[in-house]
C-alpha positions in Angstrom: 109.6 75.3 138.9 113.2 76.2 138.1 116.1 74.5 139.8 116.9 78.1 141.7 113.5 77.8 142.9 112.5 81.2 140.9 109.5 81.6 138.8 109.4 81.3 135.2 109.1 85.0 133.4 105.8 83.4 132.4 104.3 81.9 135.8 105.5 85.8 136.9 103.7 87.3 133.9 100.6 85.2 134.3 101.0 86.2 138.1 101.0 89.8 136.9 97.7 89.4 134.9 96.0 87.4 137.4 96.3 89.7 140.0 96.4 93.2 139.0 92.4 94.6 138.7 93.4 98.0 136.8 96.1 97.7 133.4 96.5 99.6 130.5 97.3 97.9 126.9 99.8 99.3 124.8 102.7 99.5 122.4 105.3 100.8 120.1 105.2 103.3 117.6 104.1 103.0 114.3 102.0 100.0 114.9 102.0 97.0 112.7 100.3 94.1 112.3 101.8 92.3 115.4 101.1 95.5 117.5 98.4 96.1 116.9 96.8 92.2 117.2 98.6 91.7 120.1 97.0 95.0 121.6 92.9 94.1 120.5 93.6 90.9 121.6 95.2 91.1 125.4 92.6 94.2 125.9 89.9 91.3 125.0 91.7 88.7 126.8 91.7 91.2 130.0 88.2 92.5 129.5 86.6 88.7 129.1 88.4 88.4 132.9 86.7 90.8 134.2 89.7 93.4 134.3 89.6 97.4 133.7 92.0 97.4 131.3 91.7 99.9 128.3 94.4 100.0 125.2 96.2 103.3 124.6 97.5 104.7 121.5 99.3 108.2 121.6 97.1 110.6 119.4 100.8 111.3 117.3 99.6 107.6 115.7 96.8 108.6 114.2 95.7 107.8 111.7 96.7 104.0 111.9 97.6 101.8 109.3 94.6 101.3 106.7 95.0 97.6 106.7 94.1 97.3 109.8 91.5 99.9 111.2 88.9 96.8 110.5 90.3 95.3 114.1 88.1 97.5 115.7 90.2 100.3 117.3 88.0 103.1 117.6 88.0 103.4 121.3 91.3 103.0 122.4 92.7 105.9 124.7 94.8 108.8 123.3 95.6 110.4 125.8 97.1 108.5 129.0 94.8 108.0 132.1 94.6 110.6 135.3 95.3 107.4 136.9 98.1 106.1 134.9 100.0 105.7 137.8 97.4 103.2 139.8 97.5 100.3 137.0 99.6 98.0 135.6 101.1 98.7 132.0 101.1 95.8 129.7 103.9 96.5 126.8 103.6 94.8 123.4 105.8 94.1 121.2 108.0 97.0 121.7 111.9 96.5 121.7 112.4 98.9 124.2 110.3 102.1 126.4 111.4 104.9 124.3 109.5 103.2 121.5 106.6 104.5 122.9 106.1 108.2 122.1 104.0 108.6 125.4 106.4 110.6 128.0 103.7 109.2 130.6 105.3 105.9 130.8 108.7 107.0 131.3 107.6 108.2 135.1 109.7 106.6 138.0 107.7 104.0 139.5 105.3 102.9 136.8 104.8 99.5 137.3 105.6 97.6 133.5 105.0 94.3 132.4 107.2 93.7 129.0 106.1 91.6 126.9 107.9 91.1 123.6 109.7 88.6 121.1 112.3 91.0 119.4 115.8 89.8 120.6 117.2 92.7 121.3 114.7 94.3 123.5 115.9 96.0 126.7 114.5 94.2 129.5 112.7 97.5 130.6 110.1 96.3 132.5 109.2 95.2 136.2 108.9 91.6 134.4 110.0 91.0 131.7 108.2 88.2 129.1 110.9 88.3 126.0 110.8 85.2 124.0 112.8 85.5 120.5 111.8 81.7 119.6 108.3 83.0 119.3 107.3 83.7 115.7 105.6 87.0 116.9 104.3 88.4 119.8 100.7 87.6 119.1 102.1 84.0 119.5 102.7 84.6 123.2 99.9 86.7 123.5 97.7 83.2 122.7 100.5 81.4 124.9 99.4 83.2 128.0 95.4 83.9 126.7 95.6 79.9 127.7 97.1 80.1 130.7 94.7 82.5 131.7 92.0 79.7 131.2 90.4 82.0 128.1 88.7 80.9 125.3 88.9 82.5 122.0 86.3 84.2 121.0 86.4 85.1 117.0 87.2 89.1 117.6 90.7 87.5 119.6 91.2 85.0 116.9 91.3 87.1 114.3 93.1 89.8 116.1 95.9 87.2 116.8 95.7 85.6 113.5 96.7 89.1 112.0 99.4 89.7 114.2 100.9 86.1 113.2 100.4 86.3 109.1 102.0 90.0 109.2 105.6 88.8 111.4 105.8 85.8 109.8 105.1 87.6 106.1 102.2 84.9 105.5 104.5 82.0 107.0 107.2 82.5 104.7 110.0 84.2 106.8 112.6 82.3 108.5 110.8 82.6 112.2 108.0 80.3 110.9 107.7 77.2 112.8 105.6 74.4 113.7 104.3 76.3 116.6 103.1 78.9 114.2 101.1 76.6 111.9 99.3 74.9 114.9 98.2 78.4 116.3 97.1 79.1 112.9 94.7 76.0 112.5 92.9 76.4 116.0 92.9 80.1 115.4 90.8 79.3 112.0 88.6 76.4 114.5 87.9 79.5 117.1 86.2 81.9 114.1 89.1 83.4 112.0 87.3 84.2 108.3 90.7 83.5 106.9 89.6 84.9 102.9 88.3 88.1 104.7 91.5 88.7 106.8 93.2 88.4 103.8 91.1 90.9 101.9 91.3 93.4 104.9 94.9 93.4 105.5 96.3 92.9 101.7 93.5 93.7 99.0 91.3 97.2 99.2 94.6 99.1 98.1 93.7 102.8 98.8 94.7 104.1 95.2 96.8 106.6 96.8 99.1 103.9 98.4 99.5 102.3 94.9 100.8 105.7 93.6 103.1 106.4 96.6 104.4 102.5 95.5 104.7 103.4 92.3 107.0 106.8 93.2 109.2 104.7 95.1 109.8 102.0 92.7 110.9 105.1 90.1 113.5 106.0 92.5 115.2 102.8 93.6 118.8 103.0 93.3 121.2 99.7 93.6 124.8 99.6 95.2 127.8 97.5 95.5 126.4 95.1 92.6 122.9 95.5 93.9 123.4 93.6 97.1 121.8 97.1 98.8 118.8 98.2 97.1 117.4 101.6 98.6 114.6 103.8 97.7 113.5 106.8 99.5 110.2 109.0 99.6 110.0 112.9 100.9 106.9 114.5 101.6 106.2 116.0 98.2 105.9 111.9 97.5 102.9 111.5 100.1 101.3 114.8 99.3 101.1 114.5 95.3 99.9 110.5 95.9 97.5 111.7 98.1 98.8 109.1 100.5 98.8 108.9 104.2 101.9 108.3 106.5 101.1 104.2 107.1 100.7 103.9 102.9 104.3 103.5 102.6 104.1 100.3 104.8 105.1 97.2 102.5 107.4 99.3 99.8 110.5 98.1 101.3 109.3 94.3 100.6 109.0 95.1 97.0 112.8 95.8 96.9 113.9 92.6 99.2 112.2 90.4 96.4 114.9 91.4 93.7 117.4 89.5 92.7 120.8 90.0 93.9 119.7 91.8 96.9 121.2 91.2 100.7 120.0 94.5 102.5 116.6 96.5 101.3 116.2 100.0 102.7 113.5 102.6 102.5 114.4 105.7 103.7 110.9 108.2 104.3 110.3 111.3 105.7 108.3 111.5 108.7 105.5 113.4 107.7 104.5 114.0 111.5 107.7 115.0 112.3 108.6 118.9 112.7 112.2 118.2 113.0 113.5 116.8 109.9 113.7 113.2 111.0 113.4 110.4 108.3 112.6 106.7 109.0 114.8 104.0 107.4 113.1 100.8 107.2 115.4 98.0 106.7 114.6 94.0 105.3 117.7 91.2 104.6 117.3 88.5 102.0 120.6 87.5 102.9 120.7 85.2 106.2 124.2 86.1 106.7 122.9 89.3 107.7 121.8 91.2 110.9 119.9 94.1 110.1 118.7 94.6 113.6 122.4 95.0 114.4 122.6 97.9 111.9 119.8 99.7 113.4 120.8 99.5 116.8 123.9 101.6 115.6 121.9 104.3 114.9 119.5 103.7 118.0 116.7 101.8 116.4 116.4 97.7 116.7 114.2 94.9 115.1 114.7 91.5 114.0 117.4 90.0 112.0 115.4 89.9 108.9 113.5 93.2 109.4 114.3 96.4 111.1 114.5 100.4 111.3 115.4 103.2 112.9 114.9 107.6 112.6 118.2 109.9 111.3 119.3 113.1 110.7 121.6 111.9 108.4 121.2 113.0 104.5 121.4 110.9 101.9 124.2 110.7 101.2 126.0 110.2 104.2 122.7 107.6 104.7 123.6 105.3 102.0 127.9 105.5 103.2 126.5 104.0 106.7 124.4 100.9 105.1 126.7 100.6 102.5 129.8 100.4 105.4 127.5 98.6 107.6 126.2 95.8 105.1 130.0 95.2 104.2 130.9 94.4 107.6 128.7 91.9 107.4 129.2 90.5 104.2 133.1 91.4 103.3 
């Protein structure tokens, strides 16, 4: 135990797990990889513990990410609970509440259990689990799976394994460690079909994701010597590409690999959105840079190598902001 005699945030959050009989799973919007293998895995890890605890997944996310509908995520909840108010929610990987599109959750009272590895989350929850030395959140997820005395079956293995090889970009960003590698190797013992995770979540392209690609390679513009590289896609894009919402996942990565650049942005429209709002997904190659710290000044957050938040702001007084907000970085 601590020297103040307090628990650990993990004794508390294993305490939380232990002892609550009704939870609900869930997490932020637009779900990645991390999200969404924390999420399948914790609901298993609950379920194989004898726990009514359902994941939820507002019906504004839908429909997820085609890379990962293989996790098995047909029967998550859409719509919150009658008793919403009578469980426990567990919160993955999601930087702060209003990241969750679900006004449900916001009620006074609900009783939250934050669990997260983004370094600039808000502590929103009754306990709070935020680790930022952890590679992902799937990596705590395993963490606590163990000290829940659960094994891994092969459907949490692999759900895990995916949230660790999407945050860590296959083990080649900056917050791979040692930790992550040994999680990786007795994920593979506990049943992970490593080839076929790898054909799920990067090979069966839909052909209209290609296109939408394609478009936004034909529109990427360079600035201040090419250190920002930005491309954006409107809704003409995803309607002549025949492409859903989630295709435009992994664009921005095609732009952080070119020489030269520190800061990679895609700006998108948000097809779902009635109000005008775009996304700006953001990606440094340059460790000098913070790109979580240029999000948050627009109200979004991240990591330090990858990030993002919604505007109102046109292009051009878009590309002023990064522009200003990359030089402050790297005068």
């Amino acid at each position: 135990m601590p020297e103040n005699g307090k628990r650990s945030s993990r004794e508390q959050a294993l305490e939380e797990l232990r002892s609550a009989s009704k939870l609900i799973v869930v997490t932020h919007e637009n779900p990645d990889g991390d999200a969404l293998g924390s999420l399948v895995a914790m609901r298993e890890i609950l379920t194989a513990l004898g726990k009514d605890s359902p994941a939820f997944i507002d019906a504004r996310e839908f429909p997820l990410p085609h890379e990962y509908r293989f996790l098995g995520l047909d029967d998550v909840l859409s719509s919150p609970p009658q008793d919403l108010e009578e469980r426990t929610a567990v919160f993955l990987d999601c930087g702060s509440l209003e990241r969750n599109p679900a006004e449900a959750f916001r009620r006074p009272g609900m009783h939250i259990l934050n669990i997260d590895h983004h370094h600039d989350n808000t502590r929103f929850g009754t306990v709070n689990l935020v680790d930022p030395e952890a590679s992902c959140t799937a990596e705590i997820v395993w963490d606590l799976m163990h000290g829940l005395g659960v094994a891994a079956t092969p459907r949490i293995a692999e759900a895990l394994y995916v949230g660790l090889i999407t945050d860590t970009g296959r083990f080649m960003y900056e917050n791979t460690g040692a930790r992550a590698h040994l999680m990786a190797a007795e994920l593979i013992e506990a049943g992970v079909e490593v080839p076929e995770v790898y054909r799920q979540v990067y090979e069966g392209v839909p052909y209209g994701k290609l296109a939408l690609l394609a478009r936004g390679l034909a529109k990427t513009r360079r600035y201040d010597n090419g250190r920002l590289t930005v491309t954006e896609l409107d809704a003409c894009d995803f309607a002549e590409s025949g492409a859903e919402e989630s295709y435009s996942e992994g664009v921005v990565d095609h732009l952080r690999a070119v020489e030269g650049t520190a800061v990679a942005a895609l700006v998108r429209d948000r097809i779902s959105a009635a109000d005008g709002e775009r996304k700006v997904s953001l990606r440094a190659s340059d460790d000098r840079v913070d790109v979580s710290h240029i999000a948050r000044l627009q109200g979004g957050g991240g990591h330090r190598q990858a990030a993002g938040f919604t505007t109102g702001m046109q292009w051009n007084e878009l590309v002023d902001f990064l522009r200003s907000a990359v030089a402050q970085q790297l005068p």
